[in-house]
BAZABA-448365 format. One record per residue (C-alpha): residue number from 0; x, y, z; residue in one letter. Coordinates in steps of 0.02 Angstrom, whole numbers. Each point is the difference from the previous one (the first is absolute). Example, Ala and Ser with C-alpha at 12.3 -4.5 7.8 and 13.67 -1.06 7.14 Angstrom:
2
+-----+--------+--------+--------+--------+
! num !     xx !     yy !     zz ! residu !
+-----+--------+--------+--------+--------+
!   0 !    615 !   -225 !    390 !      a !
!   1 !     69 !    172 !    -33 !      s !
+-----+--------+--------+--------+--------+
END
This chain:
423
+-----+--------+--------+--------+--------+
! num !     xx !     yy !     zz ! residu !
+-----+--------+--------+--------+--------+
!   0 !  -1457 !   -764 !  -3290 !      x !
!   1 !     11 !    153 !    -96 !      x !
!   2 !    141 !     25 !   -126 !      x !
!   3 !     74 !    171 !     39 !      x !
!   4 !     62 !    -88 !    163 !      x !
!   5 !    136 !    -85 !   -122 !      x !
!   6 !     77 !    183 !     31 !      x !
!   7 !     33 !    -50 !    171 !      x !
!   8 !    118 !   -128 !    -24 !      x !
!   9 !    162 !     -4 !    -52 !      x !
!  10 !    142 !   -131 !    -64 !      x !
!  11 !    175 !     32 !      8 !      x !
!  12 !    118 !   -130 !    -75 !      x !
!  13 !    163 !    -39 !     99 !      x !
!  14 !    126 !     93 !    -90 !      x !
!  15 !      1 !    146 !    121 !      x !
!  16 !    115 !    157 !    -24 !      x !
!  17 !     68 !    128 !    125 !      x !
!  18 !    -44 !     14 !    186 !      x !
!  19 !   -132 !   -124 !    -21 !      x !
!  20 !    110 !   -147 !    -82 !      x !
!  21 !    128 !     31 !    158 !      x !
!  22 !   -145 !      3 !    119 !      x !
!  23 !    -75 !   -147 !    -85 !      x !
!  24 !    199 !    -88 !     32 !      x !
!  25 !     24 !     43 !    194 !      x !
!  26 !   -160 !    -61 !     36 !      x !
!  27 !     34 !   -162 !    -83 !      x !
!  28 !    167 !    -26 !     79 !      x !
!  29 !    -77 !     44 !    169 !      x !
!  30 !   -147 !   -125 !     -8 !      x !
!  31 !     76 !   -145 !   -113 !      x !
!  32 !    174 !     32 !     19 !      x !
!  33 !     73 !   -166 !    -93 !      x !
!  34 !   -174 !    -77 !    -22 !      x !
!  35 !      3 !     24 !   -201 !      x !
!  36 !     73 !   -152 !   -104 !      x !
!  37 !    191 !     25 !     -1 !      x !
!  38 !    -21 !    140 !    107 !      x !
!  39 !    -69 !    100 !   -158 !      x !
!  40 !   -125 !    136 !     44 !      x !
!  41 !   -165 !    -40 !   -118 !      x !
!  42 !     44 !    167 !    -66 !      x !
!  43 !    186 !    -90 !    -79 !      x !
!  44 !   -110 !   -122 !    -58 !      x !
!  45 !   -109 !     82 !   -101 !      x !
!  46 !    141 !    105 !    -67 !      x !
!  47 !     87 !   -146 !    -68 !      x !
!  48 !   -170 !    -75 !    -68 !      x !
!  49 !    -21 !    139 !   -105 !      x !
!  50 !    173 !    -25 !    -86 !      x !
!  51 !    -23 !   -162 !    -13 !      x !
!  52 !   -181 !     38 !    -95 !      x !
!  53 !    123 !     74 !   -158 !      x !
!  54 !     61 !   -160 !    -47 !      x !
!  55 !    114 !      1 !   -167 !      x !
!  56 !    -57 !   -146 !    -78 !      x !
!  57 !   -207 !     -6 !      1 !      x !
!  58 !    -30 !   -180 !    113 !      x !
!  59 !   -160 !    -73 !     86 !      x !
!  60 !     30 !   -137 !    133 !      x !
!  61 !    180 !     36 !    -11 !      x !
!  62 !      5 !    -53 !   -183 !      x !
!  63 !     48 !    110 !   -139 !      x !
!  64 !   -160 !     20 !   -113 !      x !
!  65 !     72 !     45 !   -179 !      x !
!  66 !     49 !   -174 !    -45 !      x !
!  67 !   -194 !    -84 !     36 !      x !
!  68 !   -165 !     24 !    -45 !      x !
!  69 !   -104 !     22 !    170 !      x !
!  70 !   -169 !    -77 !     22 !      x !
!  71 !    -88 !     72 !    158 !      x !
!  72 !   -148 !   -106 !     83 !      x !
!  73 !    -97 !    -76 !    139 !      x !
!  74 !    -35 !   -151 !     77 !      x !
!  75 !   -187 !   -106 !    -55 !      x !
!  76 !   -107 !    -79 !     66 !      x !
!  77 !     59 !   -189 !     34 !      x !
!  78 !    159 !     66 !   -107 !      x !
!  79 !    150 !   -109 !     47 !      x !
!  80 !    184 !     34 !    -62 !      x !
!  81 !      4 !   -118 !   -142 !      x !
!  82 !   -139 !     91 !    -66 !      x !
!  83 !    101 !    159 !    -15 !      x !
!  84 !    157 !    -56 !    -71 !      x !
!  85 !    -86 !   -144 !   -120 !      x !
!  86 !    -65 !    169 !    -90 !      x !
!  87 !    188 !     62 !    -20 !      x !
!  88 !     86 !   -148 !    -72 !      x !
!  89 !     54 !    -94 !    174 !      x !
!  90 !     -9 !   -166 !      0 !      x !
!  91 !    -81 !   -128 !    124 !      x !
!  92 !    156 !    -61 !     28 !      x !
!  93 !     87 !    143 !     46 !      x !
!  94 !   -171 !     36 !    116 !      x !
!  95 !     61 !   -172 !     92 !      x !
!  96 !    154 !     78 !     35 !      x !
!  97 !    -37 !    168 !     56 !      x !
!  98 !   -156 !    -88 !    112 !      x !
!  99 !    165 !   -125 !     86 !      x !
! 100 !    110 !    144 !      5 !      x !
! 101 !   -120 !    127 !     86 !      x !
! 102 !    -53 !   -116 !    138 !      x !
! 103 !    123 !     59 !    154 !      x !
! 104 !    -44 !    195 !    -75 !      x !
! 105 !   -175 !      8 !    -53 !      x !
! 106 !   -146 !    -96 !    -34 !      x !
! 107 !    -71 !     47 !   -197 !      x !
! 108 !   -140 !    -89 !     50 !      x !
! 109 !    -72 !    137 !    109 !      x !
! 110 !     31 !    150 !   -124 !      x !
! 111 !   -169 !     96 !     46 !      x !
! 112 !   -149 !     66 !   -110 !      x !
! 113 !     44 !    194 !    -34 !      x !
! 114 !    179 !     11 !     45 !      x !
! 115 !    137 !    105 !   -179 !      x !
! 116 !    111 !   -111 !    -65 !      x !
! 117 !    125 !     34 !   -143 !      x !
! 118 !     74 !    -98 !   -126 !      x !
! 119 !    171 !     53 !   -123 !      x !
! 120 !    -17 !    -83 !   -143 !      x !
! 121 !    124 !      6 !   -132 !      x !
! 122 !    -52 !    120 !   -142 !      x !
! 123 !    -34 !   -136 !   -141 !      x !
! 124 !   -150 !   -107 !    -63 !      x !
! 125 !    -22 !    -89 !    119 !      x !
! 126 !     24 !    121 !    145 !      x !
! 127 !     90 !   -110 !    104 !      x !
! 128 !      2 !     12 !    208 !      x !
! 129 !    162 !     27 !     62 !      x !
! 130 !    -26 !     65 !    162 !      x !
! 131 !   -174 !    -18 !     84 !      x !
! 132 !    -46 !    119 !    185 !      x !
! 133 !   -140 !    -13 !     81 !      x !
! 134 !    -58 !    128 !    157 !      x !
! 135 !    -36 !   -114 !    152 !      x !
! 136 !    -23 !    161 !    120 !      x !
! 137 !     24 !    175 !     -8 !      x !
! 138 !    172 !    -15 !     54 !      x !
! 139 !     47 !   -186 !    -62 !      x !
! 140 !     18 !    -52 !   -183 !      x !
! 141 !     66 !   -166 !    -57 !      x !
! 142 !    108 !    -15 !   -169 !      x !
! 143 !     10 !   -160 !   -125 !      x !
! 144 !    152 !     37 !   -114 !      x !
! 145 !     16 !    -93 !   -138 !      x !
! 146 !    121 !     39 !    -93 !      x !
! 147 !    142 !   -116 !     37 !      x !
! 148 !    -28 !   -141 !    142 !      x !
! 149 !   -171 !     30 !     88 !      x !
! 150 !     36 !    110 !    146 !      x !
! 151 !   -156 !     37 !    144 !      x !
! 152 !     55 !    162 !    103 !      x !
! 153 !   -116 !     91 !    124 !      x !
! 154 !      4 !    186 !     36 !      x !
! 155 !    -68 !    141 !     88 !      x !
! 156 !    -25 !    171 !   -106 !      x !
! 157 !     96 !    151 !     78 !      x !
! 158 !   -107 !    115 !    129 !      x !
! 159 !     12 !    194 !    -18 !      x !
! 160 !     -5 !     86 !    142 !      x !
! 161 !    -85 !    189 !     -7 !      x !
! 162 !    -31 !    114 !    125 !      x !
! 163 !   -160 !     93 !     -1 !      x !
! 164 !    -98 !    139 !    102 !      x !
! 165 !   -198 !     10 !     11 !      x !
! 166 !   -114 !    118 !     66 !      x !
! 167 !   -184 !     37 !    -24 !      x !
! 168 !   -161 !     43 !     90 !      x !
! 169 !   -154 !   -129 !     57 !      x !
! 170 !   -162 !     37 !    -92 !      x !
! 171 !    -77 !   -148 !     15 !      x !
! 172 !    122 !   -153 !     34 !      x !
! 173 !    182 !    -33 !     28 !      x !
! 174 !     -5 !   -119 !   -130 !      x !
! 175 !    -82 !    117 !   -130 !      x !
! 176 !    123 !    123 !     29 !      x !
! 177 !    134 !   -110 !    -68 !      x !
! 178 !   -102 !   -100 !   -118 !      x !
! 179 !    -30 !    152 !    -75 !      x !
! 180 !    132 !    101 !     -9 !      x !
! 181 !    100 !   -144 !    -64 !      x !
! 182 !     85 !    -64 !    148 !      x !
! 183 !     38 !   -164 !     54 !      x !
! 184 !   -157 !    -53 !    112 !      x !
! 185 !     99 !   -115 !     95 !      x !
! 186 !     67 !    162 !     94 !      x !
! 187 !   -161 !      6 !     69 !      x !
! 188 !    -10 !   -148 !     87 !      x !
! 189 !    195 !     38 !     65 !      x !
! 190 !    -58 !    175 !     78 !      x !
! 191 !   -130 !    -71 !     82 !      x !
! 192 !     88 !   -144 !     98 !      x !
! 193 !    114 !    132 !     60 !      x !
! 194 !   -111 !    116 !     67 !      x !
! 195 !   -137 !   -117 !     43 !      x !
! 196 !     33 !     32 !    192 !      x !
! 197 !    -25 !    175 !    -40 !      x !
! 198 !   -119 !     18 !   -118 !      x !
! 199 !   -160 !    -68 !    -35 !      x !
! 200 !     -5 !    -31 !   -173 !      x !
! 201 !   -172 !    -34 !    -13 !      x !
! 202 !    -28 !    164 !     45 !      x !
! 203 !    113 !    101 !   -106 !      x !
! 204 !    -80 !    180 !    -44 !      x !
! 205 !     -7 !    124 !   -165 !      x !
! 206 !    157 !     88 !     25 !      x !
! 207 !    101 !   -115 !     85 !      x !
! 208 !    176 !     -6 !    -66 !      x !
! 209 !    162 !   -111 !    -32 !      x !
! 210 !    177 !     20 !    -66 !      x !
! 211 !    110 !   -165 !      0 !      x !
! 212 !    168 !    -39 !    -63 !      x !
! 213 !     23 !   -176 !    -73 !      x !
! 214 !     86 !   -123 !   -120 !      x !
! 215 !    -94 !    -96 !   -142 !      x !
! 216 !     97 !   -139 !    -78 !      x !
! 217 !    -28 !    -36 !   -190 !      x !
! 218 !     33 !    -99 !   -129 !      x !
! 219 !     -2 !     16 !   -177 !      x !
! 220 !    -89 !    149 !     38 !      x !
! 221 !   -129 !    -62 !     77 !      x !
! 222 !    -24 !      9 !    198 !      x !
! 223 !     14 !   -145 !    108 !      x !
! 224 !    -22 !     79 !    174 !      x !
! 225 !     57 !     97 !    141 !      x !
! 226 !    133 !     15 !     81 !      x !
! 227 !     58 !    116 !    154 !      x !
! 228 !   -107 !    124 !     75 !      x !
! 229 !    141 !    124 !     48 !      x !
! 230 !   -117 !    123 !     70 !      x !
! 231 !   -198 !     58 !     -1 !      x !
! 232 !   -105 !    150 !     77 !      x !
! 233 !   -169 !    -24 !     14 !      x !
! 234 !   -144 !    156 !     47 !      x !
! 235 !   -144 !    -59 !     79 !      x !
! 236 !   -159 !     86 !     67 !      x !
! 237 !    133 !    160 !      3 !      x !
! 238 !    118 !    -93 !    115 !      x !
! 239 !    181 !    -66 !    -75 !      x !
! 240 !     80 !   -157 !     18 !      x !
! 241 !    196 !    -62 !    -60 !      x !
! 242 !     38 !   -166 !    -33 !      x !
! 243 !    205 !     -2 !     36 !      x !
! 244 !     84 !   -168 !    -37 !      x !
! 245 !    131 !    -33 !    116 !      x !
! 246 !    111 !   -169 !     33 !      x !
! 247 !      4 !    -46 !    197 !      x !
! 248 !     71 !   -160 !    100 !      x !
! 249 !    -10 !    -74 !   -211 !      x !
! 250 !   -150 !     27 !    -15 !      x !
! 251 !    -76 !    155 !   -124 !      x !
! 252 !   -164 !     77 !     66 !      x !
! 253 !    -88 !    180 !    -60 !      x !
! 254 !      0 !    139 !    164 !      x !
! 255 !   -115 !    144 !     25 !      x !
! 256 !    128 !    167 !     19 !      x !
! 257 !     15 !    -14 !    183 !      x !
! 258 !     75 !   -181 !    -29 !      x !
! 259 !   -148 !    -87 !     42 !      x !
! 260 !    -50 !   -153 !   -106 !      x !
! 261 !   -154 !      5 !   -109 !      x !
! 262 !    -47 !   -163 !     60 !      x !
! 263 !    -79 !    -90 !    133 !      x !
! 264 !     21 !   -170 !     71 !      x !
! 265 !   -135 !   -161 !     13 !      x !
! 266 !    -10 !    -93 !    134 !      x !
! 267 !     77 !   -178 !    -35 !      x !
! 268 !   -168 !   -124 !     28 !      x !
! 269 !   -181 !     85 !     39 !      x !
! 270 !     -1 !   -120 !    166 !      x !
! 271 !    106 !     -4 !    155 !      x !
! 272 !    -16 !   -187 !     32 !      x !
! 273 !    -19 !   -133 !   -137 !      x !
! 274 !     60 !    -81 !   -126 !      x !
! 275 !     33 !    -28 !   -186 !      x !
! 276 !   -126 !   -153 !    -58 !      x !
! 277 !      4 !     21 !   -203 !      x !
! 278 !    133 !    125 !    -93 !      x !
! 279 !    -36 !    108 !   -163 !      x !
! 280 !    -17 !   -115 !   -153 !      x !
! 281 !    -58 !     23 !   -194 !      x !
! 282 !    -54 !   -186 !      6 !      x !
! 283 !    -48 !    -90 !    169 !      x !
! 284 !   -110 !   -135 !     16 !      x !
! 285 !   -142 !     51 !     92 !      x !
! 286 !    -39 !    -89 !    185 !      x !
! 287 !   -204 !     14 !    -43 !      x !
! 288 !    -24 !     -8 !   -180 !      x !
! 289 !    140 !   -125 !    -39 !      x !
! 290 !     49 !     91 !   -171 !      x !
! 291 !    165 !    117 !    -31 !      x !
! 292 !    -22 !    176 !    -15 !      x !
! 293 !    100 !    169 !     59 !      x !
! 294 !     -6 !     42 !    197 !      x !
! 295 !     53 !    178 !     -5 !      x !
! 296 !     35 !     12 !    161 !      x !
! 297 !     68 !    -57 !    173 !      x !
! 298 !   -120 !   -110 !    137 !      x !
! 299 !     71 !     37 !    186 !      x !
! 300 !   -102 !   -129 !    111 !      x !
! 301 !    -43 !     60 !    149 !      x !
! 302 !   -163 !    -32 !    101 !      x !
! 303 !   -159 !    113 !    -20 !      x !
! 304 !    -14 !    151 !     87 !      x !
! 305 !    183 !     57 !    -35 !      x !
! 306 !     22 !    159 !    -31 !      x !
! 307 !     47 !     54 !   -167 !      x !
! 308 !     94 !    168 !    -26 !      x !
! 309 !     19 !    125 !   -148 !      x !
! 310 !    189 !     -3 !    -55 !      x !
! 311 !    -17 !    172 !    -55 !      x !
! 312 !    -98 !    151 !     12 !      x !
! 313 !   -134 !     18 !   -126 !      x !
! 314 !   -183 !    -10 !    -75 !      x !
! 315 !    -95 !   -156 !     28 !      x !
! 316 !    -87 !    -10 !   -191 !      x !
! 317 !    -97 !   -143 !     42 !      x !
! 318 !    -80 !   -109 !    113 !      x !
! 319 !   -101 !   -132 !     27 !      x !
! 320 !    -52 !   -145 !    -57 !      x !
! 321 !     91 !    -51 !   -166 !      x !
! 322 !    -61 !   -188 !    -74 !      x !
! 323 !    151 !   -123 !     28 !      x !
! 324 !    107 !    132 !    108 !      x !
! 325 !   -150 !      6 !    132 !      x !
! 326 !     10 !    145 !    117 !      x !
! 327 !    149 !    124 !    -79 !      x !
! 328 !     69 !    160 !     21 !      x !
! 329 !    103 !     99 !   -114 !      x !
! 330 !    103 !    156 !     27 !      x !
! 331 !     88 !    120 !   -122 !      x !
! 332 !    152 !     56 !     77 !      x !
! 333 !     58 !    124 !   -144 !      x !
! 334 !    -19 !     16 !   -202 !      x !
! 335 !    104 !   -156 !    -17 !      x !
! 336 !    -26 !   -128 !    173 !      x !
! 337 !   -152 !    -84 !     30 !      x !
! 338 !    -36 !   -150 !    136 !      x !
! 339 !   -155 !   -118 !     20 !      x !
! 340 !    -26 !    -79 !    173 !      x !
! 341 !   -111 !   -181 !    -56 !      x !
! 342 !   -133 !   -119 !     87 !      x !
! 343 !    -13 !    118 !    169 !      x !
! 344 !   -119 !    -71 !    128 !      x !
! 345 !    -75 !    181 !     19 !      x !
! 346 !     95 !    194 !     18 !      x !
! 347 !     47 !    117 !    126 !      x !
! 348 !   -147 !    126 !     64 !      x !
! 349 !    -11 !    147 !   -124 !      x !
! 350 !     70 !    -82 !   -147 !      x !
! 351 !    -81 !     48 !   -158 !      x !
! 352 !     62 !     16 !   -179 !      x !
! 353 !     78 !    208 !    -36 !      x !
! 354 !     62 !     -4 !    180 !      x !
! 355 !    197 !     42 !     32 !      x !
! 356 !     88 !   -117 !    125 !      x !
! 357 !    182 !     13 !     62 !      x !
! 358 !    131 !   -125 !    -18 !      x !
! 359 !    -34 !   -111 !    128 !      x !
! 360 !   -159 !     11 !     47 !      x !
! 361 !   -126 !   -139 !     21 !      x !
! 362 !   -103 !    -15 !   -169 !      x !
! 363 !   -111 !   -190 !     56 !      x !
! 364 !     57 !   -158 !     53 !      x !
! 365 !     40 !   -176 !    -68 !      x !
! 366 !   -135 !   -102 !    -43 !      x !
! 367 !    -46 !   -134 !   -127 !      x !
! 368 !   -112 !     57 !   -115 !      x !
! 369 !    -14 !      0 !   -175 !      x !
! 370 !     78 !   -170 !    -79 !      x !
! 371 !    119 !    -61 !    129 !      x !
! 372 !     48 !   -152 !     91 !      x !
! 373 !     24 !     88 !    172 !      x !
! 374 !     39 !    168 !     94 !      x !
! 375 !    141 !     90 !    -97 !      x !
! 376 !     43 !    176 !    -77 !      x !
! 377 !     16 !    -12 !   -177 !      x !
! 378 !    107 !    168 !    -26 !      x !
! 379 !     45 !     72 !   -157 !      x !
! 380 !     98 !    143 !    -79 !      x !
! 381 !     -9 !    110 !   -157 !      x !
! 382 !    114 !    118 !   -102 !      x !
! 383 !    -79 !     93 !   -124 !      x !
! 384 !   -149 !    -96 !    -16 !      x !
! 385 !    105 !   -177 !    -21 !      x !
! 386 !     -4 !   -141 !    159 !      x !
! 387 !    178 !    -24 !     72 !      x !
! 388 !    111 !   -106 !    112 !      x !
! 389 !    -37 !     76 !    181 !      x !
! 390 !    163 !    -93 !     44 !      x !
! 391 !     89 !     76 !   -116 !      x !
! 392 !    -46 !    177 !     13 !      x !
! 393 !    144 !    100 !     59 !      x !
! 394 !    -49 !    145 !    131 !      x !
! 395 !     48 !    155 !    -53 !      x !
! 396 !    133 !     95 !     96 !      x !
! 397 !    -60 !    142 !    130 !      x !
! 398 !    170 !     36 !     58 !      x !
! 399 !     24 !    166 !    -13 !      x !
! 400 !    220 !     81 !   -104 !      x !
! 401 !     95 !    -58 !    161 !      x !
! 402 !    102 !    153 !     99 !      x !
! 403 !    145 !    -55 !    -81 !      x !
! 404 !    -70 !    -17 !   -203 !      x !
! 405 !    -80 !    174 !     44 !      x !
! 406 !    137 !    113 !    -90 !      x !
! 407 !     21 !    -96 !   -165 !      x !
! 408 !   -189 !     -6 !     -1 !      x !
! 409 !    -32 !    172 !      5 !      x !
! 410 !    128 !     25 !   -148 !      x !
! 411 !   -107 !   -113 !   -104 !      x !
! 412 !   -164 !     98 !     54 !      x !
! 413 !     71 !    141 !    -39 !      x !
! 414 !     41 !    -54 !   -202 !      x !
! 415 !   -171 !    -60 !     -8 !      x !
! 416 !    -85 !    140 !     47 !      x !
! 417 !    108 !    116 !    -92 !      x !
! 418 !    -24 !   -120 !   -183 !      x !
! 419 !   -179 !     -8 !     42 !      x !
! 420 !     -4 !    171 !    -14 !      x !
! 421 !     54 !     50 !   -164 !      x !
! 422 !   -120 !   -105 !    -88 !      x !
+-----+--------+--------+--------+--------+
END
């Protein structure tokens, strides 16, 4: 990618000022109204994290720092505990205790290669420990104190909330055009589960265009994620698609301006008569081979020559004959769904890999080929590139804003498009 397209993308932190900051409020009360912890907008939060960043006495972990010496490091490898605080005057003994005493809390046995600990010794000779934290997560951090009686607490480091706005123009990838221009890439992979009913992302063209408003959560500075995606625009092949959150029946969904939801439903099985033989498992023992190993997917038994259907429209990618899955198809449905039809006895007339079938429509029929013990459809589902649950995937809504949500919907569309256009 070229690096004058950093020009076409922009950051804006949260702390928004005049018609924007008041925009930026009613559409937050209009989508989320009550959602936010303590019914604090993300905007109060991050207000009051800021104050709370100007601390009067300097402290890390809660503790003041003046009084200690601090000695920052990481984990080892094959490191345990006692070979930390042996180094800083602790003795085995006292080890024992906080090993007993951690038991219900935390196991120091699995502190892991790589992970910051810090230690605040007492600022003499011997450098004493006196308190003793170690990072578990991100988020989690465990504290030894010391000091007194030996007290094991665990806690979770404070999350700042900060709004953001991004906008920029494809030259090559999606991805490159955050990666680049220093945004979180993760954003990427959220735009294009939104849209990925309307747009192919595979196919996205020089010039194409996005804006998005969106939380990122940090701590200590450093980003841990996403949060929501309160709006996005996208401009594809010159034609321009909104992605307007909206809560309906419970339930919060993006709409196309007209109300419309940006997604489309699966069907529930990819046969009409059969049933479920074998479920989704990361360890199953195998009926032929007689070892364990992942089945990453879900066998319907039903007797050859069934029909087997697409669940969604798409591109079939591949098919034909694939070692242990015999006789397969597999279809792309958008950037993000994929499906693979295994050990077919044959396919429908005019099947062939590049074609584009609707959902429903009659892609082979079940066979036993490949490794398998007997006529079945081994079917299997993908997000992004990773197997998952078929069971478990929850259809997405194609329920159109009801009648009666129609009015406070419009209000919201109406903020959105307004704050997407002043940035």
């Amino acid at each position: 990618m070229k690096k004058n397209s950093q020009k076409n993308i922009s950051l804006r932190p949260a702390r928004l000022v005049g018609s924007f900051s008041v925009l930026i409020l009613i559409l937050l009360l209009l989508i989320f109204p009550g959602s936010s912890e303590s019914n604090k907008t993300p905007i109060d939060r991050v207000e009051e994290d800021t104050v709370r960043l100007t601390p009067v006495v300097e402290t890390r972990y809660g503790y003041p720092i003046e009084p200690y010496d601090l000695i920052d490091g990481r984990v080892c490898r094959n490191q345990y505990l006692s070979d930390i605080l042996y180094r800083y005057n602790v003795s085995s003994q006292t080890v024992h205790e906080i090993t007993r005493k951690s038991k219900n809390i935390f196991d120091v046995r699995n502190i892991r290669e790589g992970n910051h600990y810090t230690l605040f010794c007492l600022k003499d000779s011997l450098s004493t420990a006196q308190i003793f934290v170690y990072e578990h997560t991100p988020t989690e951090y465990f504290v030894i104190d010391l000091r007194d009686s030996i007290l094991v607490t665990k806690r979770e480091k404070e999350l700042a909330v900060v709004q953001k706005t991004a906008r920029g123009t494809i030259e090559t990838s999606l991805w490159y055009a955050m990666t680049d221009s220093g945004i979180n890439p993760l954003l990427a992979i959220e735009l294009s589960e939104i849209f990925a009913w309307s747009i192919d992302f595979f196919g996205l063209q020089q010039g194409d265009e996005f804006k998005v408003m969106y939380e990122e959560q940090y701590i200590d500075t450093v980003s841990v994620g996403l949060g929501k995606i309160y709006a996005a625009w996208f401009k594809h092949a010159g034609e321009e698609f909104y992605a307007i959150p909206f809560i309906q029946d419970g339930e919060e969904s993006y709409y196309h301006t007209d109300g419309q939801s940006l997604k489309k439903a699966f069907l529930k099985a990819p046969l009409r008569f059969s049933r479920i033989s074998s479920g989704f498992s990361h360890s199953r023992l195998h009926p032929i081979l007689k070892i364990r190993r992942p089945h990453y997917g879900v066998d319907y038994a039903a007797p050859v020559g069934t029909p087997v259907h697409a669940i969604g429209d798409g591109k079939v990618i591949q098919m034909g004959r694939n070692g242990d899955a015999g006789n397969m198809v597999k279809i792309r449905h958008n950037s993000v769904y994929t499906t693979a039809y295994l050990h077919l006895s044959h396919y429908t007339h005019g099947m062939y890999t590049g074609k584009y079938v609707k959902q429903g429509e009659t892609i082979g029929y079940v066979g036993s080929s490949g490794l398998s013990t007997g006529p079945h459809l081994d079917f299997r589902f993908y997000r992004n590139g990773s197997p998952i649950d078929p069971l478990r995937v929850k259809a997405p809504p194609v329920q159109p804003i009801k009648e009666e949500n129609l009015e406070t919907f419009n209000k919201v569309k109406d903020v959105i498009v307004e704050v997407l256009d002043t940035f």
